[in-house]
N, C-alpha and C positions, 0 to 999 in steps of 0.2 A: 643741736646742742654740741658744745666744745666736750673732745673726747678725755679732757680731764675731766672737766664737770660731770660727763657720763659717768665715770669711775668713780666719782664720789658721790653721784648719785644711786651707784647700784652700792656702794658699800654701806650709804644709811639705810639703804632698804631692808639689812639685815635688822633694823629700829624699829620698823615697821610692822604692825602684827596682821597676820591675812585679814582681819575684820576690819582694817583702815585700809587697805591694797584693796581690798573689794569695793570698798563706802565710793574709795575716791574714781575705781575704775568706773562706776555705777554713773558718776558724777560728771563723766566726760572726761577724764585728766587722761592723755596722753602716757605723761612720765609714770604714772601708777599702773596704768594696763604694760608697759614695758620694762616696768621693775619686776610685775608680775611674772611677767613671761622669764626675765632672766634670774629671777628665784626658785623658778620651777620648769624650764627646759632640761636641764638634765636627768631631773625623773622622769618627765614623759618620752626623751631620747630614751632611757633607761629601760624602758617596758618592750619597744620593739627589739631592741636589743638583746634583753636575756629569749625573745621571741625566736632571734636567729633568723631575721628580718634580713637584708640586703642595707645597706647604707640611703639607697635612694627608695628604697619602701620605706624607711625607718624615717627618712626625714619628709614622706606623704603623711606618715602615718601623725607626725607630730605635728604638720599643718593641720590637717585633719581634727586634732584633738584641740588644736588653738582658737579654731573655726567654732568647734562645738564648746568651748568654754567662753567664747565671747557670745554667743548666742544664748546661752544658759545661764550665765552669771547671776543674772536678778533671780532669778527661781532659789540660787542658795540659798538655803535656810540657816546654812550654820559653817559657814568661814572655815572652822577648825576641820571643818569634815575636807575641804578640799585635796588636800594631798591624794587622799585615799579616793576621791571619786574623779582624779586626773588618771588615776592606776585604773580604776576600773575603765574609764572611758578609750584608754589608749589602748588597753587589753582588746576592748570590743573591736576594735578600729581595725586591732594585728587579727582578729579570727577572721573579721569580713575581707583582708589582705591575701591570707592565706587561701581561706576558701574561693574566691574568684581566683587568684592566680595557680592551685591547682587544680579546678574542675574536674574531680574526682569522678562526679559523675553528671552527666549533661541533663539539663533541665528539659532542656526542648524535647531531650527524647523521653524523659519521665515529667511532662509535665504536674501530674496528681503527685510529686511526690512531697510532704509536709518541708517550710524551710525549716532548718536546724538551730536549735538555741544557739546561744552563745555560752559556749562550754565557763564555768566560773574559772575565775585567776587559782593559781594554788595558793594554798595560804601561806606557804614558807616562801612564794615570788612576793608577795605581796606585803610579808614581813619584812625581807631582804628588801625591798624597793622602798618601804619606809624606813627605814633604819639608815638605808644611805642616803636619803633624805634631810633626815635630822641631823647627822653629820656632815653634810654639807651645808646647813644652813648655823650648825658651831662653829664651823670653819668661818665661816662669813662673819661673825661676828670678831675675830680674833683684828689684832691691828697686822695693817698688810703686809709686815716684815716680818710678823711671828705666825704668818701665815703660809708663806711662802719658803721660811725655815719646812715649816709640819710638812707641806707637800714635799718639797724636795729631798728629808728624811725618810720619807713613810708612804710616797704615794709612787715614788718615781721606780721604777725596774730594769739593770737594779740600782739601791739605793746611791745618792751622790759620795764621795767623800767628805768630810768633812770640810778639806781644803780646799774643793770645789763650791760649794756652799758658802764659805766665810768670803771669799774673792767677791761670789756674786751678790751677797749681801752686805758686803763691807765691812764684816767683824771680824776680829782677829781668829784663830782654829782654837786658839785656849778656851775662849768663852763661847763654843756652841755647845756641847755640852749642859753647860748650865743655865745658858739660853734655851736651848730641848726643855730641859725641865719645866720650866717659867710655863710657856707654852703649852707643854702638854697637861700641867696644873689648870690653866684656863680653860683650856681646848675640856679637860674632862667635867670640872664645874658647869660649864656651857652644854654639855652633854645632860650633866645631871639634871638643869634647871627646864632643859627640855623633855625629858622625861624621857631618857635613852633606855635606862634600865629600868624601868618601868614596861617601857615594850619588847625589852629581850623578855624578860620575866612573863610576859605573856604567851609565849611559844608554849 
């Protein structure tokens, strides 16, 4: 695929709700199994991560987890649940990472001894790992000029100045400002309509 087309294929995919991303992955489609993956690579990068993982365990860990989501996928019963059982699966992925790479204590010489669960995720990682989720997928929805305002404001450290910002996006320094606003009007609507405060609310 031409790497424009790419781009505007991953920006409709923000269109796209995981019960159509799954139908079609199920279905054979190529472009829907790598919308998937680029709707939800940074959460599953995310989980080794707050793990404190290594870079190159971090990106086994999230083959690992892509392997077992394509292996898995028909068994989902419910689309919506996925976010949260990509956190769960990646979580398992970082304990069996950790546990083989520190070999605490050796098997061979305690062969009788029971293998160890999988300790559960915390629920404030697993809060936090959804929450930058669904803000990343408001983001995606935003058009890519009022999107790229938001990061460059809000996400870069530290922030740009204004007058780096309008140069890079071609608008005068008067109107970011007011452009910010516009923006973060949508960016919070889009928040809302995904149910952002709804799941702070649940903590």
């Amino acid at each position: 695929m031409h790497p424009a087309v790419d781009r505007v294929s991953k920006d409709r995919s923000a269109d796209w709700s995981d019960a159509r991303l799954v139908k079609e992955c199920l279905s054979g489609s190529e472009e829907a199994w790598s919308l998937l993956i680029e709707k939800y690579k940074a959460l599953i990068y995310s989980i080794p991560i707050k793990h404190g993982l290594p870079p190159h365990e971090a990106a086994e860990v999230f083959q690992e987890t892509c392997v077992e989501l394509l292996l898995r996928l028909a068994d989902l019963r419910e689309p919506r649940a996925l976010p949260k059982w990509l956190i769960q699966v990646a979580n398992h992925r970082c304990f069996h990472w950790r546990r083989r790479n520190q070999r605490i204590v050796s098997r061979d010489s305690e062969p009788n001894l029971p293998e160890p669960e999988t300790p559960a995720l915390a629920e404030g990682l697993m809060q936090q790992a959804h929450e930058e989720q669904i803000l990343r997928e408001a983001l995606a929805t935003l058009a890519p000029k009022c999107r790229r305002l938001v990061e460059l404001l809000f996400f870069e450290a530290p922030p740009r100045p204004y007058r780096d910002v309008a140069n890079e996006l071609g608008l005068a320094v008067g109107s970011i400002g007011f452009t910010r606003q516009k923006c973060i009007e949508r960016l919070r609507r889009r928040l809302d309509e995904l149910g952002f405060d709804e799941t702070c609310d649940s903590e």
